[in-house]
N, C-alpha and C positions, 0 to 999 in steps of 0.2 A: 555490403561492407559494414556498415548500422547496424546488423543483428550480430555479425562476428564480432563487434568490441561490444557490445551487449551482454555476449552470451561470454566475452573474455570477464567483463566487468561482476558477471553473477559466478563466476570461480571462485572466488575470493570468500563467497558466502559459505560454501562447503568447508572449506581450511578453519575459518576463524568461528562456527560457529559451533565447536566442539562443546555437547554440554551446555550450549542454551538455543532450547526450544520456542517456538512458536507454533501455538493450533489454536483451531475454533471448535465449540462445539456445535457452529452452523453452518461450516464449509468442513470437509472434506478433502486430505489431499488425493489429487489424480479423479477427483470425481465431478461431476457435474454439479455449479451451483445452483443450488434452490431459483426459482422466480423470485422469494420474495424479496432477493437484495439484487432482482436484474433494476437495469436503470428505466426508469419512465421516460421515452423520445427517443426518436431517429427512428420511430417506426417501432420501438420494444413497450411492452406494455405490464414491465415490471413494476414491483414495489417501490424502488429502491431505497432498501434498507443496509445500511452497512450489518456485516457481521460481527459476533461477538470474538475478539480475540484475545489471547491468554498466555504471556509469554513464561519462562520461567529459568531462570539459573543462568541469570543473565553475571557479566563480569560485574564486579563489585565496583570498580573504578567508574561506573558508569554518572555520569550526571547527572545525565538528559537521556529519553527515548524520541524515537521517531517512528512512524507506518507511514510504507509505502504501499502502491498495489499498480503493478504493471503488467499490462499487456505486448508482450513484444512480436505476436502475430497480427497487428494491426497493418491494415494496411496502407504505412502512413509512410513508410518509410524509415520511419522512427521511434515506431512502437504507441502505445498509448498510455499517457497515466490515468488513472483512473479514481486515486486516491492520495494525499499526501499532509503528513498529520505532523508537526515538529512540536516541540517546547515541553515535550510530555516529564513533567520532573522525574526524578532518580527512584521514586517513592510506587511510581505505577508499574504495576504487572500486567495490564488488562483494561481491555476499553468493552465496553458493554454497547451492546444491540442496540444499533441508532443512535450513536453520539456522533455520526458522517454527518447528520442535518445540522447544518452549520446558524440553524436558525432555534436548534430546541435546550442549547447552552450545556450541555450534556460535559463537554468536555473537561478536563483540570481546570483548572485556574491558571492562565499563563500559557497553555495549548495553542497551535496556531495552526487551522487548516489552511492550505493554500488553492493558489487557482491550478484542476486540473487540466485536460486535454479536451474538456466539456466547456472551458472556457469560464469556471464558477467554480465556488470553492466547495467544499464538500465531498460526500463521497457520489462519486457516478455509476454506479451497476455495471454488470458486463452487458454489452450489446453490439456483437459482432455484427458484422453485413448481413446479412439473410442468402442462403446456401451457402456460406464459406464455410474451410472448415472447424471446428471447433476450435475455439482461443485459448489460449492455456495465460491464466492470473498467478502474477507471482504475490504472492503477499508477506513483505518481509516487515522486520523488527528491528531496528538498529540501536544500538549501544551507544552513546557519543561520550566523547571523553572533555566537552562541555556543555554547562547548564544551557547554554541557549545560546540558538543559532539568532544572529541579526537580521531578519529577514519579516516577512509579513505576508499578511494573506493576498498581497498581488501580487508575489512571486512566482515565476514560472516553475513547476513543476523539476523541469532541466537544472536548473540553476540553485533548486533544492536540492537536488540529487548531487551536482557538485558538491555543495557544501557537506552534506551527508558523509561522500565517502574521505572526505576531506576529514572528519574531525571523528570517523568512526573506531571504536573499539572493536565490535563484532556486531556480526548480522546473524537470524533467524529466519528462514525463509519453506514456507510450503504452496508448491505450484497447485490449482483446480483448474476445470476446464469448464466452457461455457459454450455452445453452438447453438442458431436456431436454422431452422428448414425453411 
């Protein structure tokens, strides 16, 4: 039931996202991600380094951005985040290779990573179960039709996501895929 208001919830990102894109040129969509942004623990023995992303011809009305990065074949129940980035002003296009290390200040000024599904804020790598099958990362870009969400780096994930589609203008979103043997 969790993955069908999931997958009703990421409809919305097709309709509204006519004309503003989001890619990387370190992910790939439909393709497998690199090691170097899998996550280090639970037994993965990635980099993780977030990816560089680049959004563009976003609505004009926007304020604020935000990145997300979801996993909805975890097997949680309720998917897993993996990423979650608010406060990014009206002024960014793009976040550069390694500003998920919530420790290396890389971010805007005013930027707020939150706590993922790793239970820390920052960016976490994909790292599926070991033999399951491949996870598919949704990695989207949101428009918000205010400068800044009220919120802070100990908020859940969920309760970001509320707010997200609560104040959004449109979304950008491209799915990759990640499995290990």
């Amino acid at each position: 039931m969790k993955r069908l208001a999931a997958a009703i919830l990421m409809v919305p990102t097709l309709t509204l996202a006519a004309g503003f894109t989001l890619e990387s040129p370190d992910v790939s969509p439909e393709q497998p991600i690199a090691y170097k942004h899998v996550f280090k623990g639970f037994g993965c023995e990635g980099d993780n380094v977030s990816p560089m992303l680049v959004w563009k011809n976003a609505p004009k009305e926007a304020k604020s951005f935000a990145v997300t990065v979801y996993d909805p074949d975890a097997p949680t129940g309720s998917g897993w985040w993996h990423w979650v980035v608010f406060n990014l002003p009206a002024d960014t296009a793009s976040l550069a290779q390694g500003v998920g290390d919530p420790t290396a200040g890389k971010l805007p000024k005013g930027a707020v990573q939150s706590r993922t599904d790793f239970g820390k804020t920052g960016w976490g790598g994909p790292c599926p179960p070991q033999g399951d099958k491949p996870h598919r990362y949704i990695f989207t870009v949101h428009a918000l039709k205010t400068d800044k969400l009220d919120l802070d780096e100990n908020t859940p994930a969920a309760m970001v996501g509320f707010m997200l589609n609560d104040n959004s203008l449109a979304k950008a979103s491209f799915t990759a895929k990640y499995g290990r043997k």
